[in-house]
Every structure is written in structure tokens, then in C-alpha cells.
C-alpha positions as CSV (number, residue, x, y, z in Angstrom):
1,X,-32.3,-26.8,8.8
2,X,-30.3,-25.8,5.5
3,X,-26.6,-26.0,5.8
4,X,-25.0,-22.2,6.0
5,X,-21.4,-21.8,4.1
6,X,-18.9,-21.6,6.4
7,X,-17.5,-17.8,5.0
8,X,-21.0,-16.3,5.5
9,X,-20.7,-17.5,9.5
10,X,-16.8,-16.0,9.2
11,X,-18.0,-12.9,7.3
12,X,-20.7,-12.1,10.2
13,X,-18.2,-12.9,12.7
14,X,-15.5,-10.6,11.0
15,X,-18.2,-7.9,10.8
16,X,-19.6,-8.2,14.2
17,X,-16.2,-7.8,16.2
18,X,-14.8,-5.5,13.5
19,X,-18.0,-3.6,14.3
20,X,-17.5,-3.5,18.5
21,X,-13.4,-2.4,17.8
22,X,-14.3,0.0,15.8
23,X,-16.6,2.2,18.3
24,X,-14.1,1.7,20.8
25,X,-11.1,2.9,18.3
26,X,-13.6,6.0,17.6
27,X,-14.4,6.8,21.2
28,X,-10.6,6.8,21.8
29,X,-10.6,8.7,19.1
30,X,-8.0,6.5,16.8
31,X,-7.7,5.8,13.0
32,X,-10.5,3.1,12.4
33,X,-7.9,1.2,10.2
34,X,-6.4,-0.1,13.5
35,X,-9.3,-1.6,15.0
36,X,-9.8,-3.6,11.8
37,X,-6.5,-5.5,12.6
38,X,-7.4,-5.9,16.1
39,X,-10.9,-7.8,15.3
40,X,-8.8,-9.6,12.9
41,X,-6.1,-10.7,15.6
42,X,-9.3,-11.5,18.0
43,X,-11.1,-13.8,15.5
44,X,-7.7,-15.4,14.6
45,X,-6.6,-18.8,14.9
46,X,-4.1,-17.8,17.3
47,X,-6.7,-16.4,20.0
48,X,-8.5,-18.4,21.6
49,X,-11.1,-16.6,23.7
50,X,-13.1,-16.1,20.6
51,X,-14.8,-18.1,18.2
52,X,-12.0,-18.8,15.2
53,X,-12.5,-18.0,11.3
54,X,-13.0,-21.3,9.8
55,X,-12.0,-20.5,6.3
56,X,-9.1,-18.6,5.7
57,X,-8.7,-18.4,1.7
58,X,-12.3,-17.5,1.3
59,X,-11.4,-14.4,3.6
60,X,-8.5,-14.1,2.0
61,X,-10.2,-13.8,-1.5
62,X,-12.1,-11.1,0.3
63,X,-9.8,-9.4,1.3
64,X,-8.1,-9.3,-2.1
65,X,-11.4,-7.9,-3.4
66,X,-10.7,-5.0,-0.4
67,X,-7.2,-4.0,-2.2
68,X,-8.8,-4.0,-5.7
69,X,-11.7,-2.0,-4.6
70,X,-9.2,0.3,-2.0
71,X,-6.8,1.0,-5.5
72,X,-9.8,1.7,-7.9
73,X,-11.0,4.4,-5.3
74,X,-7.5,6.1,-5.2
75,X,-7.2,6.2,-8.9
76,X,-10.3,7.9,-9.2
77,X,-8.8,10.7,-7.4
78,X,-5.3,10.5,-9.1
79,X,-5.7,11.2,-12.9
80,X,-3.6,10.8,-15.7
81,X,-3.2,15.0,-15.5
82,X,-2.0,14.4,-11.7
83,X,0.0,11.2,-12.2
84,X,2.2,12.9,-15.0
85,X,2.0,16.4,-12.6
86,X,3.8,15.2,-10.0
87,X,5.8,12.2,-12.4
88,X,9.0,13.3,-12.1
89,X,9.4,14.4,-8.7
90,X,7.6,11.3,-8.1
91,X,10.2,9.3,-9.7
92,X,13.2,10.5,-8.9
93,X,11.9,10.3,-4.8
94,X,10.6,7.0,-5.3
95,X,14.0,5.6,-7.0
96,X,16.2,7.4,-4.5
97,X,14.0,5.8,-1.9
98,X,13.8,2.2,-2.9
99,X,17.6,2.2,-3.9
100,X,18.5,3.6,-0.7
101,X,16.0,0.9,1.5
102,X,17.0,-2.3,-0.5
103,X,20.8,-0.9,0.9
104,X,19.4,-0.7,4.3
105,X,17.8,-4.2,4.3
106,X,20.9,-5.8,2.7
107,X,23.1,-4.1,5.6
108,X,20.4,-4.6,8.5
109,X,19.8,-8.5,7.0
110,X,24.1,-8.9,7.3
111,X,24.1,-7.5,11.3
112,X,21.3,-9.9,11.8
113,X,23.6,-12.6,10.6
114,X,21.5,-13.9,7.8
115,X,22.4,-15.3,4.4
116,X,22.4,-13.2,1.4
117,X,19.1,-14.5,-0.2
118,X,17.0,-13.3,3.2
119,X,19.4,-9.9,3.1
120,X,18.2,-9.1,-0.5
121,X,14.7,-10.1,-0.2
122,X,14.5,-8.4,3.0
123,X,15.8,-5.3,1.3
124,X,12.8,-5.4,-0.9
125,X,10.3,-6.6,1.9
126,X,11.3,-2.9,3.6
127,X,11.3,-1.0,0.1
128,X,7.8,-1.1,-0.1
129,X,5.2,0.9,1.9
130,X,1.4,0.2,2.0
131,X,-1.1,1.8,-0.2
132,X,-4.0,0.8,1.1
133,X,-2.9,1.6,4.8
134,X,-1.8,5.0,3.4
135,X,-5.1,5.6,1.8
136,X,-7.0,4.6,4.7
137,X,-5.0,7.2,7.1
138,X,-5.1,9.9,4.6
139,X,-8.7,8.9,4.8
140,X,-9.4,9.6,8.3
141,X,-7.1,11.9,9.1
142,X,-8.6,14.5,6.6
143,X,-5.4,14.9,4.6
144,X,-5.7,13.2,1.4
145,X,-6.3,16.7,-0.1
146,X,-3.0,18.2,0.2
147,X,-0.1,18.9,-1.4
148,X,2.1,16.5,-0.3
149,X,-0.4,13.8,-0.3
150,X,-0.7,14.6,-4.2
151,X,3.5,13.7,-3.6
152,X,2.4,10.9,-1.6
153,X,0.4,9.1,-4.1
154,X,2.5,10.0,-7.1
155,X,5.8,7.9,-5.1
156,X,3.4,4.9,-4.3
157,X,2.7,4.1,-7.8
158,X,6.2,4.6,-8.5
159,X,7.0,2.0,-5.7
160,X,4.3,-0.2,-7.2
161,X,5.2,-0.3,-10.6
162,X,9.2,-1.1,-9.6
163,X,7.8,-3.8,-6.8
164,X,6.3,-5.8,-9.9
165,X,9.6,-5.3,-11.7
166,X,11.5,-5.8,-8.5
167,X,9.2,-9.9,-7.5
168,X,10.6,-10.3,-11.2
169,X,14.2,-9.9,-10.8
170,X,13.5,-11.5,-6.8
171,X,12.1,-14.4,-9.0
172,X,15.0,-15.1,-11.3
173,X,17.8,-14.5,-8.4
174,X,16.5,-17.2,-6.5
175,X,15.3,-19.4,-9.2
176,X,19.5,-19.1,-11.3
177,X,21.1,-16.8,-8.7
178,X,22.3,-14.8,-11.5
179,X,21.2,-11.6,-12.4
180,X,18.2,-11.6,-15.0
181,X,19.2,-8.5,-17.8
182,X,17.3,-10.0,-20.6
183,X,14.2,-10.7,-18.4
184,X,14.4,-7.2,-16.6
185,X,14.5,-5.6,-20.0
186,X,11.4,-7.4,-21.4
187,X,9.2,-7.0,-18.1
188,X,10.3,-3.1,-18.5
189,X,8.9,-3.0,-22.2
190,X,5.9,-5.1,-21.4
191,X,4.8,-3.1,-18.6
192,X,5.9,0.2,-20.8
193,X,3.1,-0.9,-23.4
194,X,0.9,-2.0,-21.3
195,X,0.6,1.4,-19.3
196,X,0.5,3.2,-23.1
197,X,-2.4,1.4,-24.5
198,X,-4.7,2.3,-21.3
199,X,-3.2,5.2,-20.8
200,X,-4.7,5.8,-24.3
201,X,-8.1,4.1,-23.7
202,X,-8.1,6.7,-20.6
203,X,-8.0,9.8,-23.0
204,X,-10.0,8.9,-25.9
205,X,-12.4,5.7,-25.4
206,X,-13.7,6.0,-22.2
207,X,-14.5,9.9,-22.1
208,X,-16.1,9.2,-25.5
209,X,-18.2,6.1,-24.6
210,X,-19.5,7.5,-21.2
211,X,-20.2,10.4,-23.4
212,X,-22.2,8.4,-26.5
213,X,-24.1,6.4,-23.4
214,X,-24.8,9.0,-21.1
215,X,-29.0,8.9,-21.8
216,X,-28.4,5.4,-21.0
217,X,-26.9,5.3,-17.9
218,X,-28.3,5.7,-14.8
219,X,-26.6,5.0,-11.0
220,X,-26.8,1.2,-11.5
221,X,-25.6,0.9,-15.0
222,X,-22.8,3.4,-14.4
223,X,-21.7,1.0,-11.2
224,X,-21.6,-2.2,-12.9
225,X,-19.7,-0.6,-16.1
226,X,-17.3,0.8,-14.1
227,X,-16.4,-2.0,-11.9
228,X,-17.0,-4.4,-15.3
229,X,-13.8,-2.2,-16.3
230,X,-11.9,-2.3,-13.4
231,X,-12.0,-6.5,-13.0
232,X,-11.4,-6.8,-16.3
233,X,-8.5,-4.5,-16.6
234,X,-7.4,-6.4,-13.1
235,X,-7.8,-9.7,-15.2
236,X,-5.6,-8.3,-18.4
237,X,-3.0,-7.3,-15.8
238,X,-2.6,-10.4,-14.0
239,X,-2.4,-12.1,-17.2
240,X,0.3,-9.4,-18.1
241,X,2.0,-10.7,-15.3
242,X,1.5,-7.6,-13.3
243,X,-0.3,-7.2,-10.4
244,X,-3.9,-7.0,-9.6
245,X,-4.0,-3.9,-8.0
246,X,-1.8,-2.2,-10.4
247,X,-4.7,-3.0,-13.0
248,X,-7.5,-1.5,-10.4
249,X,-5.6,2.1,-10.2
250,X,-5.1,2.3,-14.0
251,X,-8.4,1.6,-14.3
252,X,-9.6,4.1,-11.8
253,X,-7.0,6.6,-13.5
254,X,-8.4,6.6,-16.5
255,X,-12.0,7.3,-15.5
256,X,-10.6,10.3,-13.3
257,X,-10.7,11.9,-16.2
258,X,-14.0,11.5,-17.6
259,X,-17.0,13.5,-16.4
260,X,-18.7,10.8,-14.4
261,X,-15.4,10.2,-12.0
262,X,-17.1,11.8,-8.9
263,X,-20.3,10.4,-9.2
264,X,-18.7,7.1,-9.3
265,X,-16.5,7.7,-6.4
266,X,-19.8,8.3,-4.6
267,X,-21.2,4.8,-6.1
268,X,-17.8,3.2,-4.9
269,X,-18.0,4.1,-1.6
270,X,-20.3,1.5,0.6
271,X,-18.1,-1.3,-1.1
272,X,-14.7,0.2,-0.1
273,X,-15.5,0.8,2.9
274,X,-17.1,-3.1,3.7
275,X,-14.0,-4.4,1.7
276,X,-11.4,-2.7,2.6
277,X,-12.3,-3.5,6.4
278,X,-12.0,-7.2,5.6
279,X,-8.7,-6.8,4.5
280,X,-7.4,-4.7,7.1
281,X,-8.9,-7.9,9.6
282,X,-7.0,-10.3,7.1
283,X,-3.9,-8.4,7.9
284,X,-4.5,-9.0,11.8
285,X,-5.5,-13.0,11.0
286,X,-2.0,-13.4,10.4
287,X,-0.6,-12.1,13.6
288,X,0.5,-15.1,15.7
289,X,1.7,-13.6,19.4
290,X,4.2,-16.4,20.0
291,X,6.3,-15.8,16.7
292,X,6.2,-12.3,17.4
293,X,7.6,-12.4,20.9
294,X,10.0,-15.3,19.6
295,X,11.4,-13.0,17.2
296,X,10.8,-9.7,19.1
297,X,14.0,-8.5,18.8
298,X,14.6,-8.6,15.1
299,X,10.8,-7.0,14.6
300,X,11.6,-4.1,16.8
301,X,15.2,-3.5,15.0
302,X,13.6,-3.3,11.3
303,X,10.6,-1.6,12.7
304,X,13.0,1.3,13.5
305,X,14.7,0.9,10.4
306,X,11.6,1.2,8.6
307,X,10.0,4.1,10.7
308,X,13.6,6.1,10.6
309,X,14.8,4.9,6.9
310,X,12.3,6.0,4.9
311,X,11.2,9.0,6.8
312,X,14.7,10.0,6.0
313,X,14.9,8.4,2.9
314,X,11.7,9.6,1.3
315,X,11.9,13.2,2.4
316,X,15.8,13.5,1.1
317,X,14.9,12.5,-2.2
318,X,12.2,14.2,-2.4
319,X,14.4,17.5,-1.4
320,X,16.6,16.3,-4.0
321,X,13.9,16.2,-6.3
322,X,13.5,20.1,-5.2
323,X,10.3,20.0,-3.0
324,X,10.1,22.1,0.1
325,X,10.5,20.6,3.4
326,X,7.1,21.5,4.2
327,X,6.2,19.0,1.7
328,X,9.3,16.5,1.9
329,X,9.0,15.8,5.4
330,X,5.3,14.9,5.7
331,X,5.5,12.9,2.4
332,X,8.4,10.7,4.5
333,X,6.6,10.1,7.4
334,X,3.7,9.1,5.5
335,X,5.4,6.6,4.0
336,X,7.2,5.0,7.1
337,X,5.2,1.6,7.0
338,X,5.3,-1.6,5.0
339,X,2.1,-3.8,3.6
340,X,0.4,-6.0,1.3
341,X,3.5,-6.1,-1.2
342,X,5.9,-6.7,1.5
343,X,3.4,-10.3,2.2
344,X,3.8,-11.1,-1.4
345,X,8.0,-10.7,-1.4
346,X,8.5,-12.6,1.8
347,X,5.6,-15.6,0.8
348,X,7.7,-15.2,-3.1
349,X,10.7,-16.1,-0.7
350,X,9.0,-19.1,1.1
351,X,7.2,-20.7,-1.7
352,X,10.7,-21.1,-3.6
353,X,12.6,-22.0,-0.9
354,X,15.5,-19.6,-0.8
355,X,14.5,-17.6,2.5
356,X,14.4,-18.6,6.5
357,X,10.9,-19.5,7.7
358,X,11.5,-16.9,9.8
359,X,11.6,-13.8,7.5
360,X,7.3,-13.9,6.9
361,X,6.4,-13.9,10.5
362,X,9.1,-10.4,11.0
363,X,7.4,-9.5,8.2
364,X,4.0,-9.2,9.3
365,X,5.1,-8.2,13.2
366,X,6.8,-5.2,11.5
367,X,3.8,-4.4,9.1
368,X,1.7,-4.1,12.3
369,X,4.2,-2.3,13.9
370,X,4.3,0.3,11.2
371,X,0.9,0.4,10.5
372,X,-0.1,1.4,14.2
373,X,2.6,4.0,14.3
374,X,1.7,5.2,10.7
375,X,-1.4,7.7,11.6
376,X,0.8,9.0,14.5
377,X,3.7,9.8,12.6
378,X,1.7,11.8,9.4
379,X,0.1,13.6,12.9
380,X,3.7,14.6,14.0
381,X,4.5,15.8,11.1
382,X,3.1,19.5,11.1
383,X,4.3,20.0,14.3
384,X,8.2,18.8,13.7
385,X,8.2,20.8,10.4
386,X,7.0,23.9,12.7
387,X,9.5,23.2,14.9
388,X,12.3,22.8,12.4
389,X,11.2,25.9,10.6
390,X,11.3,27.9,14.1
391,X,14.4,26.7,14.7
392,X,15.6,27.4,10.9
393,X,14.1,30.9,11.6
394,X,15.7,32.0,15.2
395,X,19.5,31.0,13.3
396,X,18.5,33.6,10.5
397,X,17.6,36.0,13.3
398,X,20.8,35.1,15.0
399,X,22.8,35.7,11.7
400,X,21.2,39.0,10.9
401,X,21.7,40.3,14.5
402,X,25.7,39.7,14.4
């Protein structure tokens, strides 16, 4: 009998638990998303009822592949006409926001009792919520079409783009423990030309070469070119010394606005959907039960901070940046979890040896944490803005009546 690679046995595990959770999660009538990180907890090395994944960074390659494919998808729908629509609002929220969780972390890190280095990279562990847990809500919940999702989206690649800046400056703090002006600047002009030049591909090469090869192409041919462009852009980025995902939205923003976008979407969609599941199960592979309850209480205290801080956070600068509430407030409870960047921040942290051991394990108990409560909280948003506009309404009643 020939011998079968070990990540083809873990991928049909992966796929055949991921497959049972998810029919129970739709009977109960819950966001598929969380069933994902439940088969990936079950077929973890920390439970043992199960049969165990034998090879972790084979999964965990696949689950990179998930992100790429999960950030290509949503800049399909995001083009360049959108990203600069909702740019500055987008900016100015997204700033107001990060500045004002980094603050948070620092001051929730000091209560904690920790040194500085785990106060500031915690501060940028919480600054960051989770595209591709966003996506996939907006996904299921039927929302991704509204206004303030359009809000929603335009703030995450604002969060992106300053994480990258942000593992940077994390980078040369704990590397000197100085601040890093000169290599700030440089990262900011780098990433500033890098953006340009595609940005440019975006409106004139692309439209014009799908255009010159349309009698060409069929189904096939339009899949492979499109995904040739979006590793290869991922590839330029990493090189850039940006990050791979970044690479797989610019990539996906710059064919939104060519005429083929939607039939590509449509192409896309089998593959996001089999690789985004895998990294949704890689997310629940790194929840270990006993460092969670070891350090329960410290995952509990920044889940709160998380869940309260940017719902408040988001929605006030977003306010500030003159939205309605009807838009603000939704857009801040959307936003209330932390994800895949978060991971990279806290394993920056480990691998240079100027954080606890402790502050990965929080990280990931709040990520799942947030990430169960994220579907709830965009839910409760309708009604609390109801409720809040009643309320608003029966005071101008009150006024006009004396």
C-alpha cells in the first residue's frame, strides 16, 4: 500500500469534523465561522478524544492560503472608487481608533502589573480587529451590503495598512528600545509608492489587458490569470516588506474595477469558502484549555476591553468623522474583535524575546472570545441604535411639550 502524506489525512480530518460542526452550528442557527473554530479545537493537540492533526505548518500554510484567498474576495467588492469614497472618514475613524486602543492596552497592560514592552505590544495586539472574521460575519449575516459595512471595510484597510507600519516600529522598539523616526519615515514612503504604482496598474493595465484578451478568455483562463495576479502581487508585497494579505486586497481592488470583477467573484467562490474554513479551524488548533483557564482572568478583563473599547472607540471617531449614529454605532460593534494580526504582534513579541510567554496564549483566548461574541454584537446593533434613537426621540417630545 502506497504511503499517504500526512496533510492529506489532516486535511480530511479537518474537513470531516468541520463538516459535522457546521450542520449543528446551522441547525442552531449560528454563524458557520464558529463551528470552524470548534472542529479546529476538537482535532487539536490539546483534545484528546479525537484523533490529533499531525502536521501543524502544513495546515498552517493552508490556512495562510485561506487569508489570501478571504482578502482577494473582499477587494473585489471594495474598489479603488469605494476605497477613496469612504477614505477619509475611513481614516480619521481608523486613526482615532488605533490611537485611542494602543492607550487602552498600555493602561490595561500597567493594572495587570506587566512591564512596559508587554504594555505596548499589548496595546497593538488589541488595536487590530479581524478582517477575515469580519468578512465571514458580514457574510452570513447578510450585511456586507450596507452602508456602514462600506465604513466597515474602508477602517480595516486603514488598520491594516498602519498594523504593517505599526510590527515596524514594534520591531525596532524591542530590537534598540529607542524610537525608530528614520525607519518609520521610509516604511511610510515605501508603502506610499507601493500603493501608487498598483493603484495605477488598477486603472489603466488591467481594464485594458482584460479588455485586449477578452476573445481569449474563457472561465478557466480568467481564474488562473486572476489568481496568477493576486500571488504574485502577494509575493512583490512580502518582498516589500508588507504583508501578504495586504498584497491580496490590492490586487482584488484593482480588478473591482474592471468589467470581469463579478464574474470572478463567482470563479472565487468554491476556493474561499474551502480555505477560509481551514483557517478559521487553524485559529481553534491553537486554543489550549489549560492556558486559557490558567490565565482566565486576564482574558476575560481585555476581552471586555476589547468588546467595550472599540465599540466605543470606533463609533466616536467615526461620529467625529461626521457619520450618523445609525452608521457609527454598527460600524463599532462590528469591529469589537481581534484576529490574525493580533497572532503576528504577539508571536513578533515572542520570537525577539521582549514579551512574557504569557501574552500569546491571552492573545488567542481573547480572539476566540471576541470572535464568538462578534456576530452577536453586529445583531445587537439595530436594535440598541432603535432604542437609542426612541429614547433620543421621547426627550425631543418632552422638550417640545414644556
Amino acid at each position: 500500500m502506497s504511503h499517504l502524506p500526512t496533510l492529506i489525512q489532516d486535511l480530511a480530518l479537518i474537513l470531516v469534523i468541520a463538516g459535522i460542526t457546521t450542520l449543528l452550528f446551522k441547525k442552531l442557527k449560528q454563524p458557520l465561522a464558529l463551528g470552524y473554530v470548534l472542529a479546529g479545537l476538537l482535532v487539536g493537540p490539546n483534545f484528546s478524544l479525537l484523533p490529533t492533526i499531525s502536521d501543524m505548518d502544513g495546515v498552517k500554510v493552508w490556512a495562510d492560503i485561506g487569508v489570501i484567498f478571504l482578502l482577494f474576495s473582499l477587494g473585489l467588492e471594495f474598489s479603488f472608487k469605494k476605497l477613496a469614497k469612504v477614505g477619509g472618514t475611513a481614516g480619521i475613524t481608523g486613526l482615532f481608533e488605533i490611537i485611542c486602543m494602543m492607550l487602552l492596552g498600555y493602561i490595561s497592560g500597567w493594572l495587570l502589573g506587566w512591564p512596559v514592552m508587554d504594555r505596548i505590544f499589548l496595546g497593538g495586539i488589541i488595536a487590530i480587529s479581524s478582517t477575515t472574521i469580519i468578512i465571514r460575519a458580514f457574510d452570513e449575516l447578510g450585511v456586507k451590503t450596507k452602508k456602514f459595512a462600506s465604513l466597515v471595510y474602508g477602517i480595516l484597510v486603514v488598520e491594516d495598512l498602519i498594523a504593517v507600519l505599526l510590527m515596524v516600529l514594534l520591531s525596532t522598539l524591542a530590537v534598540s528600545r529607542e524610537s525608530a523616526g528614520a525607519e518609520m519615515l521610509q516604511s511610510v514612503l515605501k508603502l506610499i509608492l507601493f500603493l501608487f504604482l498598483w493603484f495605477m496598474a488598477g486603472i489603466f493595465l488591467l481594464p485594458r489587458f482584460l479588455k485586449w484578451t477578452a476573445k481569449l478568455i474563457n472561465d478557466e483562463t480568467l481564474l488562473i490569470i486572476s489568481l496568477g495576479l493576486c500571488f504574485l502581487m502577494v509575493v512583490l508585497a512580502t518582498y516589500a516588506g508588507f504583508s501578504a494579505p495586504l498584497g491580496a486586497f490590492i490586487t482584488g481592488s484593482a480588478l473591482a474595477g474592471t468589467n470581469q470583477a463579478e464574474k470572478i467573484q463567482k470563479l472565487l467562490q468554491p476556493l474561499k469558502s474551502l480555505f477560509g474554513a481551514i483557517f478559521f479551524v487553524s485559529v481553534g488548533l491553537l486554543i489550549d484549555p489549560a492556558l486559557l483557564v490558567q490565565y482566565i482572568v486576564p482574558v476575560i478583563i481585555l476581552s471586555l476591553v476589547v468588546i467595550l473599547g472599540k465599540t466605543i472607540n470606533v463609533t466616536a471617531g467615526a461620529l467625529i468623522a461626521r457619520q450618523p449614529l445609525q452608521d457609527a454605532l454598527p460600524a463599532g460593534m462590528s469591529m469589537a474583535q481581534i484576529g490574525e494580526f493580533s497572532f503576528i504582534i504577539a508571536t513578533l513579541g515572542l520570537s525577539l524575546n521582549v514579551t512574557g510567554e504569557y501574552l500569546y496564549p491571552i492573545a488567542v483566548g481573547v480572539s476566540v472570545i471576541t470572535t464568538f461574541s462578534t456576530p452577536y454584537m453586529i445583531r445587537l446593533s439595530t436594535p440598541l441604535y432603535n432604542r437609542i434613537a426612541n429614547k433620543r426621540q421621547e426627550k425631543r417630545n418632552k422638550v417640545q411639550e414644556s
